[in-house]
N, C-alpha and C positions, 0 to 999 in steps of 0.2 A: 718189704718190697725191694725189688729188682730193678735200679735205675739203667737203662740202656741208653747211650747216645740216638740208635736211629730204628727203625721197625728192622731193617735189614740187616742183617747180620753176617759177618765174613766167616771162614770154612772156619778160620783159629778164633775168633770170638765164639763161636759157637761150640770147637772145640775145648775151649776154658768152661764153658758151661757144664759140657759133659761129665768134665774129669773136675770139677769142683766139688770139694769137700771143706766147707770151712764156717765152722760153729752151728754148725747142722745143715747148713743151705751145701745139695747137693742136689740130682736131677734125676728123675725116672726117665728112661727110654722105652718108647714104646712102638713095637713094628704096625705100620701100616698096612702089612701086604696080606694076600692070601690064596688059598693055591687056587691055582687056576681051573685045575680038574675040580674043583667042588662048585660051581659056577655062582648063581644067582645066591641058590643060598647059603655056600661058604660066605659070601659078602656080607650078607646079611649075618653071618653068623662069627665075622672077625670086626662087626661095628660092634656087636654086644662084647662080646671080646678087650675094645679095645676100651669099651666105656667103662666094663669093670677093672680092665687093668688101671685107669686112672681115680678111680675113686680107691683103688686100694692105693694105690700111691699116697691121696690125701689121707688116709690111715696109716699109713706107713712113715710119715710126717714131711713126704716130700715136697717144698715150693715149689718145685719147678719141672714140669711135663715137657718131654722131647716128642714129640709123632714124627717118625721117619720113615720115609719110600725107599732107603737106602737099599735094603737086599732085594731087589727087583732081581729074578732070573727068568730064565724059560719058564722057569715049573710055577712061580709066584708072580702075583699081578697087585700092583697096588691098587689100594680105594683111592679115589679123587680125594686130595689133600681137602678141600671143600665141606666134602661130606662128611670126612672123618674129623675136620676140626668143627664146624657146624656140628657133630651127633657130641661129640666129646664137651662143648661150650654148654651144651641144652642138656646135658646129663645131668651135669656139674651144679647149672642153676637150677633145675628142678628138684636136686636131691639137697639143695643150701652147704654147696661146699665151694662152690665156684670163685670165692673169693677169697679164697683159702692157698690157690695155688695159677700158676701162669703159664701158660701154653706157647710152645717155641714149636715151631714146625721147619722139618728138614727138607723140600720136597724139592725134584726136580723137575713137577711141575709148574711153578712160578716162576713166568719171567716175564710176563709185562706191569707195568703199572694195573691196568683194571685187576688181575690176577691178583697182584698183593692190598690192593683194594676189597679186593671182597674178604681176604683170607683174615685182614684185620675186621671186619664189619661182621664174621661169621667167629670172632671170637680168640682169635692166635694175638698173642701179643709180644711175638718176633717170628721172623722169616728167614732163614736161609738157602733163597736159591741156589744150592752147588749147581744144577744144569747148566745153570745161566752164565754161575761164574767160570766154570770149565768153557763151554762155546766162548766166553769171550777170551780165554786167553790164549784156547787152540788159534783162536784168529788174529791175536799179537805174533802165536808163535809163527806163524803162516803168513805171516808181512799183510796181511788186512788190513791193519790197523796204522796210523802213524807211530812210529819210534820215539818223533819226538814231544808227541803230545801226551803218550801216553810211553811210558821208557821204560816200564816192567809191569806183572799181574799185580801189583797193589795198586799203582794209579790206575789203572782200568777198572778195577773194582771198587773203588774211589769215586771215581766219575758215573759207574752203574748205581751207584749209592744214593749220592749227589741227584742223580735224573730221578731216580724214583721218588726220594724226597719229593723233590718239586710238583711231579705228576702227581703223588698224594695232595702233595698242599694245592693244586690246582681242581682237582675232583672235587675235595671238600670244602672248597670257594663256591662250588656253584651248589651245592647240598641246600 
């Protein structure tokens, strides 16, 4: 096992993740997206996609699953982080391998607490909002934010860290 400090994850903790190699523990990446021109059932047809790509990972001996939205363009549209870590969790436990490897999701779409609520309840067991963290630091850089409460993009993303903690710990208060 993978102990992490928090569910959320910064751009360089999750970068270390990536580019980790060390006495096997190392990470498959896996694209989220799929072309747009194929509609309905390209979707349908990059969930199967992406569900095989992670069980060959756990054949492959990888601990540790990236799903990322990151190449989003014109021509490519990502699945709802949701569905795709939700299909990926139920793949995993239905084929008896789910315990075998841990899900990190790259997505730009996460950025409220309910958001990272459900993404852990549907089976991710880290998050890296970059959207979230990029909006928040174009908004330090753009004078939004106070200077001196927050005085560069680590405490900002510190303090985004810190709120979502608490928002989880408050949902699962009243569960």
């Amino acid at each position: 096992r993978l102990k992490i400090p928090h569910l959320i994850l910064s751009n360089d903790e999750l970068s270390t993740l990536k580019h980790m190699d060390h006495r096997g523990w190392k990470s498959r990446v896996i694209d989220i997206t799929y072309e747009k021109s194929a509609g309905q059932s390209g979707m349908m047809m990059a969930l199967d996609r992406i569900c095989r790509e992670a069980s060959s990972a756990i054949d492959d001996g990888y601990p540790i699953l990236i799903l990322t939205d990151r190449s989003i363009s014109a021509e490519k549209m990502p699945l709802s982080s949701l569905m795709a870590c939700g299909a990926v969790h139920h793949h995993l436990v239905k084929s008896e391998k789910r315990t075998r490897i841990g899900i990190v999701l790259e997505t730009g779409e996460a950025r409220e607490v309910h958001h990272h609520c459900l993404l852990a309840g549907f089976g991710a067991d880290a998050i890296n909002p970059y959207l979230a963290f990029e909006a928040l630091q174009q908004a330090l850089l753009e004078g939004q934010l106070d200077k001196t409460e927050y005085p560069d993009a680590d405490a900002i993303i510190t303090a985004y860290k810190k709120g979502v903690a608490k928002g989880i710990l408050k949902v699962m208060a009243k569960m």
